[in-house]
DRENKETOR-642518 format. One record per atom (N, C-alpha, C): residue in three letters; z, x, y. Coordinates in steps of 0.2 Angstrom, whole numbers, plus 5000, padded with zeros to 4 digits. Example, Ala and Ser with C-alpha at 12.3 -4.5 7.8 and 13.67 -1.06 7.14 Angstrom:
ALA503950664972/ALA503950624978/ALA503950664984/SER503550644989/SER503650684995/SER503950645000/
//
This chain:
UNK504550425128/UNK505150455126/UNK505050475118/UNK505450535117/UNK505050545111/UNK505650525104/UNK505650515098/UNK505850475095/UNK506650495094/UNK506450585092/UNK507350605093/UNK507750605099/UNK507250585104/UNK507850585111/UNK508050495109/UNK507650445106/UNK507950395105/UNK508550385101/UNK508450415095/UNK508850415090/UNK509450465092/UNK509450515096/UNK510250545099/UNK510350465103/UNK510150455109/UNK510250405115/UNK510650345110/UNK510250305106/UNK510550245104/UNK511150255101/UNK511250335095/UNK511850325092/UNK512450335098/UNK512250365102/UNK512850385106/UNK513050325110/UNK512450295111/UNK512650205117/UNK512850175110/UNK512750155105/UNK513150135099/UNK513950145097/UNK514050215099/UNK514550245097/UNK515350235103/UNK514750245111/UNK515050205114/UNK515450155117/UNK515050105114/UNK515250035115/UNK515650035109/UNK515650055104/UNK516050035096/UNK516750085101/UNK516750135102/UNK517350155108/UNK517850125111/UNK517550105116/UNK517750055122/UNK518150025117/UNK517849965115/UNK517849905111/UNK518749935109/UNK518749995106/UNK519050005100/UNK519850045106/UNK519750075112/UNK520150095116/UNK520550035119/UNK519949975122/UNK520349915125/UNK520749885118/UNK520649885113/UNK521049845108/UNK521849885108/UNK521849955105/UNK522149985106/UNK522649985113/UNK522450015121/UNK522849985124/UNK523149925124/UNK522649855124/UNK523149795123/UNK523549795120/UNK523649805111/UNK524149815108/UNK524649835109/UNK524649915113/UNK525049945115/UNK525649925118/UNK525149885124/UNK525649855131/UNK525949815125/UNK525549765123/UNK526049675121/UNK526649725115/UNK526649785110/UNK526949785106/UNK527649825110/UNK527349865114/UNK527949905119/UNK528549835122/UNK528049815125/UNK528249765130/UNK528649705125/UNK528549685120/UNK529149645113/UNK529649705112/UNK529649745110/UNK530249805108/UNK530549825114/UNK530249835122/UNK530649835127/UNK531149765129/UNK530749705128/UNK531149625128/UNK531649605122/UNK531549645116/UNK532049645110/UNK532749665115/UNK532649735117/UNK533149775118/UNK533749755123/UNK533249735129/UNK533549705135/UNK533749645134/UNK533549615129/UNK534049545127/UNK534749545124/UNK534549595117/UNK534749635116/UNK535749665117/UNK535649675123/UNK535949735128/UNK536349665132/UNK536049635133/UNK536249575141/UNK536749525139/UNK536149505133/UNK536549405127/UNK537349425127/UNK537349495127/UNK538349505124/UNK538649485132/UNK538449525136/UNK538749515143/UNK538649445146/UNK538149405146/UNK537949355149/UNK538549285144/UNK538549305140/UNK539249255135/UNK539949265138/UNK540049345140/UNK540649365142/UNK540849315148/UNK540249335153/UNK540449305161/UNK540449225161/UNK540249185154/UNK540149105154/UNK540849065156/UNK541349115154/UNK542149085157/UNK542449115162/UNK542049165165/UNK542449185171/UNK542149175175/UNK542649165183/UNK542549155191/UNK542049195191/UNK541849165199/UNK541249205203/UNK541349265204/UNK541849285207/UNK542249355206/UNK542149395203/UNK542549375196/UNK542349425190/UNK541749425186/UNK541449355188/UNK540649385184/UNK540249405186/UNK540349425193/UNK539849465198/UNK540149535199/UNK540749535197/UNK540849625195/UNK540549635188/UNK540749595183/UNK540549625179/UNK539849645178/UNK539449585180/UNK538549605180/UNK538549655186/UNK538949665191/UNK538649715194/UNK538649795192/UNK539249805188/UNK539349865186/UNK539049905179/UNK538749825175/UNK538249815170/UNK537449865173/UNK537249835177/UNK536749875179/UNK536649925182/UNK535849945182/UNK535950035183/UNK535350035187/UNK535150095190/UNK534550085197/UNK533950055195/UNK533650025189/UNK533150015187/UNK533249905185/UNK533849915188/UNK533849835184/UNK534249785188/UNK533849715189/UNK534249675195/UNK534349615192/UNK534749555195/UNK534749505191/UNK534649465196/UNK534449405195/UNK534249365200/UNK534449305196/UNK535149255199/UNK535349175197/UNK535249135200/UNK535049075195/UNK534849015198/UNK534948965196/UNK534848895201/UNK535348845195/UNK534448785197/UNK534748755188/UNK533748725188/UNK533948675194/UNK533448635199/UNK533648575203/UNK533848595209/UNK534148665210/UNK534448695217/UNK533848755219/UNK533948755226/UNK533548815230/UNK534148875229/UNK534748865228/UNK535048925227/UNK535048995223/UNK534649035226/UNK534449075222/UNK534949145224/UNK535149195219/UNK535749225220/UNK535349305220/UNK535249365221/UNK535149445216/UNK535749475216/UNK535749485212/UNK536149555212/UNK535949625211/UNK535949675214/UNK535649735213/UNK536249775213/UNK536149855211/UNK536649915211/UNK536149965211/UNK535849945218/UNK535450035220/UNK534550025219/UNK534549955215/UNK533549965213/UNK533149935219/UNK532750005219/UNK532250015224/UNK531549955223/UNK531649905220/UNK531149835219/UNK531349745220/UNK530849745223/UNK531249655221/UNK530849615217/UNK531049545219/UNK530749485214/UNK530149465219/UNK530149475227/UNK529849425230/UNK529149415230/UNK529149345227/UNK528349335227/UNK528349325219/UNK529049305215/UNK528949305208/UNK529249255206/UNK529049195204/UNK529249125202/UNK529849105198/UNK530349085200/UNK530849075195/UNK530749055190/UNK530749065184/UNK530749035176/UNK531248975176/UNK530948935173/UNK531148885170/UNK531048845163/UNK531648875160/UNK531648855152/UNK532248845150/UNK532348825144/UNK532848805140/UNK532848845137/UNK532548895134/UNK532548945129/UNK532649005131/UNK532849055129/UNK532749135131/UNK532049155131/UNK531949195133/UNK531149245130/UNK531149305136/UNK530649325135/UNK530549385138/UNK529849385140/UNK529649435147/UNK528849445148/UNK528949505152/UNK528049515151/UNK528049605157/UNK527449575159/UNK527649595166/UNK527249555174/UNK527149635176/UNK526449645179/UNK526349685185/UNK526549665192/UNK527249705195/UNK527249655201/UNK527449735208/UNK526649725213/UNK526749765216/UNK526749845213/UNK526449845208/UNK525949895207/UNK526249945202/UNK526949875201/UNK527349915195/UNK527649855189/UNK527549895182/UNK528049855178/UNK528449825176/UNK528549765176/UNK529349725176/UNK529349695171/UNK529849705166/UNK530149685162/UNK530749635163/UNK530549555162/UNK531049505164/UNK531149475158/UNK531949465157/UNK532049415152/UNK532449345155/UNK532449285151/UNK532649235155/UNK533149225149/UNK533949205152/UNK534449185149/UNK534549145151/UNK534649065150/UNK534949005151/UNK535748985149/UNK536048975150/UNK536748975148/UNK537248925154/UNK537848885152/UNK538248845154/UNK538748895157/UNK539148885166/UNK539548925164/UNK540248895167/UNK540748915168/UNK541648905166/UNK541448815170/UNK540948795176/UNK541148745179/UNK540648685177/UNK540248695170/UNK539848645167/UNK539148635170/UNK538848715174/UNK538348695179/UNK537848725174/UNK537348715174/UNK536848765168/UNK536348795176/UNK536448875171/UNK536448925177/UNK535948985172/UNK535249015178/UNK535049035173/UNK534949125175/UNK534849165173/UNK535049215172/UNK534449265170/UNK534149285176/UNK533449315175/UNK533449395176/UNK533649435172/UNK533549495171/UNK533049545170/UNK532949585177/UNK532349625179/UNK532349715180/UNK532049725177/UNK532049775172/UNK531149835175/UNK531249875178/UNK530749925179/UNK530649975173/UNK529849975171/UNK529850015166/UNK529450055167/UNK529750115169/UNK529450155171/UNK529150215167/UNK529650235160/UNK529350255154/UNK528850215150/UNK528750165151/UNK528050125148/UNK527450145154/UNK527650135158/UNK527050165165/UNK526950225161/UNK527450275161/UNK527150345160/UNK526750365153/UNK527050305147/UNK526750305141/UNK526050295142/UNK526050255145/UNK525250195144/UNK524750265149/UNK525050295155/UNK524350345158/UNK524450395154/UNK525150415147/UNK524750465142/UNK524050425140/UNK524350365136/UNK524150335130/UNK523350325135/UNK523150305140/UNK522450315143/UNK522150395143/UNK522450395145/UNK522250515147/UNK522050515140/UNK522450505133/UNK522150545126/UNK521550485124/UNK521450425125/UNK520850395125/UNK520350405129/UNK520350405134/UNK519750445139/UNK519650505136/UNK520050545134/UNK519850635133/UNK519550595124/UNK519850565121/UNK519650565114/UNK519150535112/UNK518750475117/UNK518150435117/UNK517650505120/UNK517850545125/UNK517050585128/UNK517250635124/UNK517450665119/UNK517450705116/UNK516850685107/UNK517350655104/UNK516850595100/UNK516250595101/UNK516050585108/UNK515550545113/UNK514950625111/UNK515050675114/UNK515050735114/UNK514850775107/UNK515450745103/UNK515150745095/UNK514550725091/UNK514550665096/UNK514150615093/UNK513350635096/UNK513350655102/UNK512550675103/UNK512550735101/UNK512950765098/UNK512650865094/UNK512350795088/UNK512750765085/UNK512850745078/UNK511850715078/UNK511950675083/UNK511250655086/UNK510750665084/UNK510850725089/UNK510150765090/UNK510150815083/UNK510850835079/UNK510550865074/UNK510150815070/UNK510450745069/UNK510250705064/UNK509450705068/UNK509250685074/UNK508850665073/UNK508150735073/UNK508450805074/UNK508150845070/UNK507750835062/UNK508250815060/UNK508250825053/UNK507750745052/UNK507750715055/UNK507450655052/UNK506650665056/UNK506750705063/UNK506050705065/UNK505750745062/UNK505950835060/UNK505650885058/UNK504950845052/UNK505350805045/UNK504650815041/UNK503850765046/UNK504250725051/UNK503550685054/UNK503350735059/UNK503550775062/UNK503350825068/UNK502850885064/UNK503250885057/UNK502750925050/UNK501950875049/UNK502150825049/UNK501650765047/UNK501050785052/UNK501150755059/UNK500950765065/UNK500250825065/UNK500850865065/UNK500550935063/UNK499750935061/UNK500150915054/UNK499650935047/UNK498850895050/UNK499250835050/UNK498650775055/UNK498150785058/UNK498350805062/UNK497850835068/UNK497550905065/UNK497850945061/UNK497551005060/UNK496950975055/UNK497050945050/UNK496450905047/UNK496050875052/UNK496250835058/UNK495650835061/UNK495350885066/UNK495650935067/UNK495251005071/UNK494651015065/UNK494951045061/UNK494651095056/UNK494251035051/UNK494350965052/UNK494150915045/UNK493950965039/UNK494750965037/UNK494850995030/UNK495450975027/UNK495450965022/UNK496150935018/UNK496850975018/UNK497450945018/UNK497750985021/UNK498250945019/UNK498950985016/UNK499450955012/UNK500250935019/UNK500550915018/UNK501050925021/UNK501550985017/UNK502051025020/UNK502451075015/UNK502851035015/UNK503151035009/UNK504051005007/UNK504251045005/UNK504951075004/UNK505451094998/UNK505951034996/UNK506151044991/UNK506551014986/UNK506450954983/UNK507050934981/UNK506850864980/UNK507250814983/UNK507050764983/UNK507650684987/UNK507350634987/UNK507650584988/UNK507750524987/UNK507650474991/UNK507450494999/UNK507350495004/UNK506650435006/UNK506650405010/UNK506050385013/UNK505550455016/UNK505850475019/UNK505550545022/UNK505150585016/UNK505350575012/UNK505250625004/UNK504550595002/UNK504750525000/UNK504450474999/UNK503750455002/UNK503650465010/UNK503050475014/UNK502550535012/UNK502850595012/UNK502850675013/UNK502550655005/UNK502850645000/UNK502350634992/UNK501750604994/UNK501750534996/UNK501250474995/UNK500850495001/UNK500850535006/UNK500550575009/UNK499850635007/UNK500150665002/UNK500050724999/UNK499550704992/UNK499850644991/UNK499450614983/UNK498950594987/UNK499050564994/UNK498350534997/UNK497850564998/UNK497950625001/UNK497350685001/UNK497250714995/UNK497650714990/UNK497350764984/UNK496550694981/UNK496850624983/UNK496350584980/UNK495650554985/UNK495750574991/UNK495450604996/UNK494950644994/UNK495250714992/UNK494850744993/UNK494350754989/UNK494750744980/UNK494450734975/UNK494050684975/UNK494050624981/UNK493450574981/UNK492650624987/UNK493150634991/UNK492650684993/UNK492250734991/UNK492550774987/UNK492050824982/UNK491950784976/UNK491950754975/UNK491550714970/UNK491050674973/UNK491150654979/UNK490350614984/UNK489950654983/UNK490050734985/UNK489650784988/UNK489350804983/UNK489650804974/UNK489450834969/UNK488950784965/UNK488950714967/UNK488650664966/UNK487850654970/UNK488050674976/UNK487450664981/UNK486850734979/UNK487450804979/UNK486950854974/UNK486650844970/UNK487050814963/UNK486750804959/UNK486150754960/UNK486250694962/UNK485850644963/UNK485150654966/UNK485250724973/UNK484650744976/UNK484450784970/UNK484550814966/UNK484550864963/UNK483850824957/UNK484250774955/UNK483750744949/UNK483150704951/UNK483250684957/UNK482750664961/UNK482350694963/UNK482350764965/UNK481850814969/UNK481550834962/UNK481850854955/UNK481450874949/UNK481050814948/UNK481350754946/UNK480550704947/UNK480250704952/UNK480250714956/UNK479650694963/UNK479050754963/UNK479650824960/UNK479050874959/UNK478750874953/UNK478850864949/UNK478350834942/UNK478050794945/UNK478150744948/UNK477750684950/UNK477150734957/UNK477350754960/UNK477050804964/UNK476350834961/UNK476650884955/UNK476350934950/UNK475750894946/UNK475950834944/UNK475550774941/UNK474850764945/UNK475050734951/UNK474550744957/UNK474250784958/UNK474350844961/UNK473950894961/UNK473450894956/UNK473750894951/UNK473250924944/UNK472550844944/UNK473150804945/UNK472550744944/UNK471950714949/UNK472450764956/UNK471850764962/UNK471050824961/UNK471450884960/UNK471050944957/UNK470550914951/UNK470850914947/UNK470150894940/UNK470150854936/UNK470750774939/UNK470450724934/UNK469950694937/UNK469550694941/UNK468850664940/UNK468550694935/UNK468550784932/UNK468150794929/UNK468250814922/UNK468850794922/UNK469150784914/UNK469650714912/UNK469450684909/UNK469850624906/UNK470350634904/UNK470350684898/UNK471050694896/UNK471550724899/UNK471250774905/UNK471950774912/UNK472050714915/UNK471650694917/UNK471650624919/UNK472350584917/UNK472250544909/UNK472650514906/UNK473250554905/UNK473450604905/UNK474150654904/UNK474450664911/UNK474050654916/UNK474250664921/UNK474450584924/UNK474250534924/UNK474550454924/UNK474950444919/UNK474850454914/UNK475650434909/UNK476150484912/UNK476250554913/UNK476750604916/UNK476950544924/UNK476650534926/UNK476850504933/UNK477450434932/UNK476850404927/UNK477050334925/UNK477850334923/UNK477950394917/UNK478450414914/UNK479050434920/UNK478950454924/UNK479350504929/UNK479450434933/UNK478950374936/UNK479250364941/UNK479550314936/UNK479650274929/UNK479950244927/UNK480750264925/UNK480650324925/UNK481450364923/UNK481750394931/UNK481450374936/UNK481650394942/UNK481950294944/UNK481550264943/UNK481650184943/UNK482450154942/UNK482250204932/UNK483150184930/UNK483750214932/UNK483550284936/UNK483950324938/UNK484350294944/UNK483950254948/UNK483850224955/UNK484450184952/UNK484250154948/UNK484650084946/UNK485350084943/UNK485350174942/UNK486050184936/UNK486450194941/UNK486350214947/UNK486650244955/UNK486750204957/UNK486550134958/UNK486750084960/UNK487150044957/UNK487150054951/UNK487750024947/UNK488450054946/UNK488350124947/UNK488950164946/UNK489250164953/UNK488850164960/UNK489250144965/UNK489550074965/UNK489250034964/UNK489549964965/UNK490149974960/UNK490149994954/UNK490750014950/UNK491450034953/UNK491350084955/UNK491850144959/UNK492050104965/UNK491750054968/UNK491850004975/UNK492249934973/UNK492049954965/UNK492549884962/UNK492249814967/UNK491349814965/UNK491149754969/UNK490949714963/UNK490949654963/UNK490649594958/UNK490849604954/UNK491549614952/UNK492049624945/UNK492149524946/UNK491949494940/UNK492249424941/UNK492549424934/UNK493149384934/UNK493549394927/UNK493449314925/UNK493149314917/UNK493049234914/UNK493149264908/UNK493249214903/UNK493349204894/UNK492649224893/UNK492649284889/UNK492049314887/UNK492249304879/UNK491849294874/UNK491849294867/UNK491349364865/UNK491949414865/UNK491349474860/UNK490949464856/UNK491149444853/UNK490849444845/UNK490149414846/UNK490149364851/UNK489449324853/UNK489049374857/UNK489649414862/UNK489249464868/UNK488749514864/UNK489049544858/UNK488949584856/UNK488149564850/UNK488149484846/UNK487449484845/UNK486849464847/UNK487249454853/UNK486649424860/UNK486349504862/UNK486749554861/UNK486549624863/UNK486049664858/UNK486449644852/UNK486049674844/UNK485349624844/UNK485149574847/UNK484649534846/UNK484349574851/UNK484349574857/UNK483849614861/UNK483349674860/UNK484049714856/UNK483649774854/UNK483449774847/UNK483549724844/UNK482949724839/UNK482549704841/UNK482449654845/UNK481649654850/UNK481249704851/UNK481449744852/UNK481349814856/UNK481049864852/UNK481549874844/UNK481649914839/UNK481549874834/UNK481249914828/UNK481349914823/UNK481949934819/UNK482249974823/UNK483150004820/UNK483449974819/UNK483849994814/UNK484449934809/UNK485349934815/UNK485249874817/UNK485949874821/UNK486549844814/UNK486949854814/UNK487549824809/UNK487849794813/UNK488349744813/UNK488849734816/UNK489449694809/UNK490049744811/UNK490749724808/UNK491149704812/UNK491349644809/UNK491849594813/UNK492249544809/UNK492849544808/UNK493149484801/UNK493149414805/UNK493349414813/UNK493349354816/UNK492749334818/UNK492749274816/UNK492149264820/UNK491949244829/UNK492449244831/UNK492349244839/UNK492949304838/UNK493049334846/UNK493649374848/UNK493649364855/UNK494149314860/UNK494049294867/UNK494449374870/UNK494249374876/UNK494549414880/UNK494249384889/UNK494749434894/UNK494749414900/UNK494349474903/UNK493749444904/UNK493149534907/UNK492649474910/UNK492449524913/UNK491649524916/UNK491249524912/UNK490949474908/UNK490349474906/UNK489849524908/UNK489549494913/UNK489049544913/UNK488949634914/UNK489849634914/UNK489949714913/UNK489949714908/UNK490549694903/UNK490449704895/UNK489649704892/UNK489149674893/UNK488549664892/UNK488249714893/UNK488149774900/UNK488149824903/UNK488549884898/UNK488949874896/UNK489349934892/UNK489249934885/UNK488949894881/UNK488749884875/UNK487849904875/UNK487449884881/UNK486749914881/UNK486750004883/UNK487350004885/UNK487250084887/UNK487550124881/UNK488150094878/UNK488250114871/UNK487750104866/UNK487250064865/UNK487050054858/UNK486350094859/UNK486150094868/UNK485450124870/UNK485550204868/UNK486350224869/UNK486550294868/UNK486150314861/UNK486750284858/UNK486650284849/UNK485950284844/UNK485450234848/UNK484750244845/UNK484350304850/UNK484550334853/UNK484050394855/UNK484150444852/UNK484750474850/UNK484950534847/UNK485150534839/UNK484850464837/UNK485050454829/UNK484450404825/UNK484350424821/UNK483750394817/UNK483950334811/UNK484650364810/UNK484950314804/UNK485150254807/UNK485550214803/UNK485650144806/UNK486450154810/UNK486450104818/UNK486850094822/UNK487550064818/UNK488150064816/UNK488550034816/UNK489150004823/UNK489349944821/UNK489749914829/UNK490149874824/UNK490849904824/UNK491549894823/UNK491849854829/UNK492049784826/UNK492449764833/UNK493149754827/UNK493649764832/UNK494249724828/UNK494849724835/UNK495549694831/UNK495849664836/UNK496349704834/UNK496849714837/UNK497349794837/UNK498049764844/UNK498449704841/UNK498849694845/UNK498949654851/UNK498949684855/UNK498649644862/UNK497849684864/UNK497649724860/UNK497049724864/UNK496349734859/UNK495849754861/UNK495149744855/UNK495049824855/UNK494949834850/UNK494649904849/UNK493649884845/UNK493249904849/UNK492549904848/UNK492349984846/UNK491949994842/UNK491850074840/UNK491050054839/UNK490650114842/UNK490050114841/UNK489850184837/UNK489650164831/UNK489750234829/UNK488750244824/UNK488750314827/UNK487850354823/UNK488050404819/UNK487450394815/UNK487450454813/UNK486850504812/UNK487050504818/UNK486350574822/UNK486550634823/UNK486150684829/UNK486150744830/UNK487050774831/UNK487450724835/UNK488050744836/UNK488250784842/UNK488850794843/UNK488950834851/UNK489250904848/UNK488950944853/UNK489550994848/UNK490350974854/UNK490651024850/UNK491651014851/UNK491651014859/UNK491251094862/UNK491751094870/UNK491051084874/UNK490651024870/UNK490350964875/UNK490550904877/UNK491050884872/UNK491550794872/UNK491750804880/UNK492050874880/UNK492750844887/UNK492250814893/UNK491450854893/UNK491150834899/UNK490550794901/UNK490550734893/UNK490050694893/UNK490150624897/UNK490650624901/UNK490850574906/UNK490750584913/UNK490550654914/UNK490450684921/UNK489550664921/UNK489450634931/UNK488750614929/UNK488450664930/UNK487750654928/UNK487250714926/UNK487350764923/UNK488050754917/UNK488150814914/UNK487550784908/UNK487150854903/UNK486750834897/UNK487250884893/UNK487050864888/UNK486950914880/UNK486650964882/UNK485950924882/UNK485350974883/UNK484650954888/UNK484650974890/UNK484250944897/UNK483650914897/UNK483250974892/UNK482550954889/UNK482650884885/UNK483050874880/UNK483050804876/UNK483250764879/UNK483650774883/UNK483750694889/UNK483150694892/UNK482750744895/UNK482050714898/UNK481750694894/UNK481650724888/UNK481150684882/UNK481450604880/UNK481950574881/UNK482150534878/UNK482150474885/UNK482250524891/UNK482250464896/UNK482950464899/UNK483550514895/UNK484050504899/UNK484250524907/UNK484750494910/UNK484850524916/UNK485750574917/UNK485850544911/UNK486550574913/UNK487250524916/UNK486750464916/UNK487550454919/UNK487550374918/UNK487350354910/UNK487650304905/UNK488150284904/UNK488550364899/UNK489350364899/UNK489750374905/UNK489550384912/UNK490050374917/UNK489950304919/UNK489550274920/UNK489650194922/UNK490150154915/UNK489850194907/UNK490350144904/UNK490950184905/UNK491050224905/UNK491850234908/UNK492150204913/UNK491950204918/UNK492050164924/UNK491950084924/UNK491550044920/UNK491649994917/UNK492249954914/UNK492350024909/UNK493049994905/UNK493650024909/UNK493750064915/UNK494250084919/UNK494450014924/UNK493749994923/UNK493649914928/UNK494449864924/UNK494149874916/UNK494549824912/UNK495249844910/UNK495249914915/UNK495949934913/UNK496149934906/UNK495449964902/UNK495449984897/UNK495450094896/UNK495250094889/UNK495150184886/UNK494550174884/UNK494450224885/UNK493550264881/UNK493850324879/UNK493550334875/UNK493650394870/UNK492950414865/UNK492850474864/UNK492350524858/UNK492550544852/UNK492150524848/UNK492450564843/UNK491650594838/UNK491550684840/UNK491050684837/UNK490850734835/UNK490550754830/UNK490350834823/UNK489750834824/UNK489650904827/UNK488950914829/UNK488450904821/UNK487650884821/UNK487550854815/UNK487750814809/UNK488450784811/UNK488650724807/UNK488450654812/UNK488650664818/UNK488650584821/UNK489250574827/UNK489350534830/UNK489550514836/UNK490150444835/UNK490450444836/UNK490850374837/UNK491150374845/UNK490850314848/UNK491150304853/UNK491850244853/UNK492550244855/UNK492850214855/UNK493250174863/UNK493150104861/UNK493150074867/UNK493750044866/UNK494350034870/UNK494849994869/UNK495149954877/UNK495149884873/UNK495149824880/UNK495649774877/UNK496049784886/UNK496649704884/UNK496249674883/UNK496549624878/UNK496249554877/UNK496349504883/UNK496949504886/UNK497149494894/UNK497049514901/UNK496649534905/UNK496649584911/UNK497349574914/UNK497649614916/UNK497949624920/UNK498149584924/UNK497749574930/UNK497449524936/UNK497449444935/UNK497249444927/UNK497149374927/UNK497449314929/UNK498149354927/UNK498949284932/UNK498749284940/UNK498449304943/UNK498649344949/UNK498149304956/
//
């Protein structure tokens, strides 16, 4: 069953039952309120004549109650402790038989169904001229309450399946409106899987809706779908792309060294250092892939109290190993804790300072400071420089500057995408700031606290 025949079906069984519920109350009210203002009146009407007759003989007070009544109304007398039971009628076509004499000391009034019709009784107790207590049951056919009560059912049957009738248009329009954007969904669903192509759901307007609400978080989900998809695809390009360049230098090497380094040494030695070089910078490349996947997969992020200020000259200490370059480091604290991964923080300061010393001869400076709740780190050179509408694209991977200098230096392109994605890890900012021929500042900025940390 499909969802809008569910959603017409239940609101109508719903509406229904709330119906019924609300017809049967109505009725009852009906009868018991009629039925008190009919027993007011017949009391009413009788208390005066029944007082009259309390002094007089048998005689006159069986003409008077006889001429009191009209075809609709009979009296029936009886004394408590005696079988004597008396009617008197003038013409009504009903009886009592089969109707229990009341027995009370009080007046009241009640409506009995007797014999397929309604009787309106009241009971008068009263003493009369000979000290006997005698009681005085006045019976009463209500035949304009019969005919009120089969209007008062006719306009509740017609006004419940009318309603009824309303309610399944109201239904089925609602459940129109609520299925169309999922039958849109559906749709779209399946046409992505025909064609496997990205594909939006159509909305107009705006609201406030769940519906609206799906139909958005829908629509963001394939726009980040697909941009992870053509990002795979421009990744796997690119990636084949810088691999097949080394393998054919590495190729082109071979060749030459198969052809005539036996018989020249110096092809020889230019053709193994070329190889060496190549498969060395294919090694790191291997390995910068690896890291930028596990990044983007958000694996082995582990959050501990990291001290920069320590991270950063356990970093400056390696690479003066390595170099002779002058690393600086500016810090007023002497420790700075924060909430990171270690061994990524350590990672983003090798690919920053590794940056820095290839494309600058002068000395590295590394600014650290504290800025609120979070650290601002600056690596800043002053070397070749980027020109202006190169900045926006040094975080796309295997973008260069210039392609030949990253080969000669060993670059691959995709440094600053891992630190970027490193510090996205820390749900920090990266930012450039840099004058072609002046120098470079790269600016890092990280909660002091992760996010995550409470959690």
């Amino acid at each position: 069953m499909k969802l809008g025949t569910k959603i017409t079906l239940l609101t109508s069984l719903l509406l229904i039952v709330i119906l019924l519920c609300v017809d049967i109350i109505v009725y009852s009210l009906f009868i018991k309120i009629a039925g008190q203002n009919a027993g007011e009146m017949l009391l009413s009407k009788w208390e005066p004549i029944i007082q009259q007759v309390e002094s007089m003989n048998s005689e006159a007070r069986n003409a008077l109650l006889y001429n009191s009544l009209t075809e609709d109304t009979l009296i029936r007398i009886s004394v408590p402790g005696s079988d004597s039971i008396r009617m008197i009628s003038n013409g009504a076509d009903f009886n009592l038989n089969g109707v229990p004499v009341t027995s009370s000391k009080t007046r009241n009034a009640r409506l009995l169904k007797h014999d397929d019709e309604r009787i309106l009784m009241v009971y008068i107790p009263m003493k009369t001229a000979g000290g006997t207590m005698t009681c005085f049951e006045i019976a009463e056919r209500l035949d304009d309450l019969e005919t009120n009560i089969h209007i008062l059912v006719t306009i509740l049957t017609f006004t419940t399946f009318g309603a009824v009738m309303v309610c399944m248009l109201g239904g089925s329009l609602l459940s129109r409106t609520v299925v169309k954007p999922i039958s849109t969904s559906i749709r779209t669903m399946k046409e992505i899987e025909r064609s496997l192509t990205f594909k939006k759901i159509p909305y107009k307007g705006k609201s406030a809706d769940e519906l609206y609400e799906m139909t958005g978080t829908f629509n963001r989900m394939m726009d980040r779908l697909e941009e992870s998809f053509w990002n795979q695809q421009q990744f796997v390009s690119d990636a084949s792309h810088e691999l097949n360049t080394t393998l054919m230098i590495i190729e082109g090497y071979s060749n030459i060294l198969r052809r005539w380094g036996a018989y020249d040494t110096k092809v020889q030695e230019e053709a193994v250092k070329s190889i060496y070089e190549e498969t060395k910078r294919m090694r790191v490349m291997t390995q910068q892939l690896l890291n930028l996947a596990s990044s983007q997969q958000g694996r082995q992020f582990m959050l501990d109290s990291v001290d920069l200020i320590q991270t950063c000259k356990q970093v400056i200490t390696h690479f003066r190993q390595l170099s002779t370059r002058k690393l600086i480091l500016h810090a007023k604290e002497k420790e700075m804790v924060i909430q990171a991964d270690h061994s990524k923080i350590k990672q983003l300061l090798i690919i920053l300072l590794d940056n820095a010393l290839k494309y600058s001869t002068a000395p590295i400076e590394l600014h650290i400071t504290q800025q609120d709740d979070n650290i601002q780190l600056i690596v800043k050179d002053y070397g070749i420089g980027i020109p202006r509408e190169e900045v926006k694209h040094v975080f796309e991977r295997f973008y260069r500057v210039d392609s030949s200098r990253h080969r000669k230096t060993g670059g691959t392109g995709l440094g600053l995408p891992i630190a970027k994605s490193i510090v996205e890890e820390h749900q920090g900012r990266i930012r450039i700031k840099s004058r072609e021929g002046t120098g470079t500042e790269v600016i890092v900025e990280l909660p002091i606290l992760h996010p995550s940390w409470n959690k």
